[in-house]
C-alpha positions in Angstrom: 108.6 264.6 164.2 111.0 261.8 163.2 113.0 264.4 161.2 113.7 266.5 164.4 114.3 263.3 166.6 116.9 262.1 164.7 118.5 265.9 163.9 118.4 265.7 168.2 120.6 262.2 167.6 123.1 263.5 165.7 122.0 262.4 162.7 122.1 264.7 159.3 118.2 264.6 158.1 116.8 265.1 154.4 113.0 264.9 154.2 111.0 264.7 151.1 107.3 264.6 151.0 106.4 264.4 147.3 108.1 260.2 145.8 109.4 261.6 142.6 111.5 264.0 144.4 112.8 261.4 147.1 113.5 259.1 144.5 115.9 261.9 142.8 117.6 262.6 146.3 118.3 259.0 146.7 119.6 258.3 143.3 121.6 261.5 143.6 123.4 261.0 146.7 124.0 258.5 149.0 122.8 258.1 152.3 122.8 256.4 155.6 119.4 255.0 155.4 116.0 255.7 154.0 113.2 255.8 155.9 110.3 255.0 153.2 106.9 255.3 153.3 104.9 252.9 151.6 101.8 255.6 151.3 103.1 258.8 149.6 100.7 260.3 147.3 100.9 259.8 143.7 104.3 258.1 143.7 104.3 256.2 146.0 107.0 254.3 148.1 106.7 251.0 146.3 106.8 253.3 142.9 110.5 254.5 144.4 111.4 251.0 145.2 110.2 249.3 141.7 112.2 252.4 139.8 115.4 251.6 142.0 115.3 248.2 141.3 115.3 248.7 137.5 118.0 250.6 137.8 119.8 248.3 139.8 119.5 250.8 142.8 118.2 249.7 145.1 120.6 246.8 146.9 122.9 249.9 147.0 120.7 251.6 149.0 119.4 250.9 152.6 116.0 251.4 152.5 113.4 250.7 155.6 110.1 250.8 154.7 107.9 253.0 157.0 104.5 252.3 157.1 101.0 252.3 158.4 99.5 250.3 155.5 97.8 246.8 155.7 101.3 245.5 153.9 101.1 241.6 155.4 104.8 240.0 156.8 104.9 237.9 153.4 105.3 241.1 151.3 107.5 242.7 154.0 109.3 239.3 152.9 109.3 239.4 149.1 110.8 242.9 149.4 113.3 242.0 151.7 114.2 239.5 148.7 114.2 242.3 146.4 116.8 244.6 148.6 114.6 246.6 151.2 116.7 245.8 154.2 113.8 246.7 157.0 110.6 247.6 158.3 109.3 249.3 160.7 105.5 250.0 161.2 103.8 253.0 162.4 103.3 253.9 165.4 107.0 253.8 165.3 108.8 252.3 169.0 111.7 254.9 168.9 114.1 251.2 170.4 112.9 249.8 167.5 114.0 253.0 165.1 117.6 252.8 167.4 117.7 249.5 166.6 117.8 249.9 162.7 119.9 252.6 162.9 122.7 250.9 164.7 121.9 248.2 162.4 122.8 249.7 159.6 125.6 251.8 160.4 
């Protein structure tokens, strides 16, 4: 749904479903911003984020955490800390998605 919402923007969309294949898209090319979830099976979204940031990845990226998960503010913190430069928790506020876009760019 967020895919086609942001295609409707204007925006060029890549979508990955499976974290070891999003993690080689992003350390591949570069893009915009990456909306991350925090709950992808097997690999998940904090996986991508610990591997970027051992390869010194992941300040070069602008990642925005995407999430439904019981992840408290202070760890929204820490990995602000670390280089995640958002976070945006499901259900998503479209503003709110707006926002971080234009935030971003």
């Amino acid at each position: 749904m967020f895919s086609k919402y942001l295609t409707l923007k204007g925006n060029q969309v890549t979508v990955s479903n499976v974290g070891k294949d999003g993690l080689k898209l992003i350390l591949r090319q570069k893009f915009d911003f990456v909306l991350l979830d925090l709950n992808l099976p097997e690999f998940s979204g904090l996986d991508i984020i610990n591997d970027l940031e051992k390869k010194g990845k992941l300040r070069n990226n602008n990642i925005v955490l995407f999430t439904a998960s019981d992840i408290s503010d202070t760890e929204i913190t820490r990995l602000k800390t670390r280089g995640v430069k958002g976070a945006l928790r499901k259900p998503v506020n479209l503003e709110d998605l707006n926002n971080m876009i234009m935030r971003l760019s």
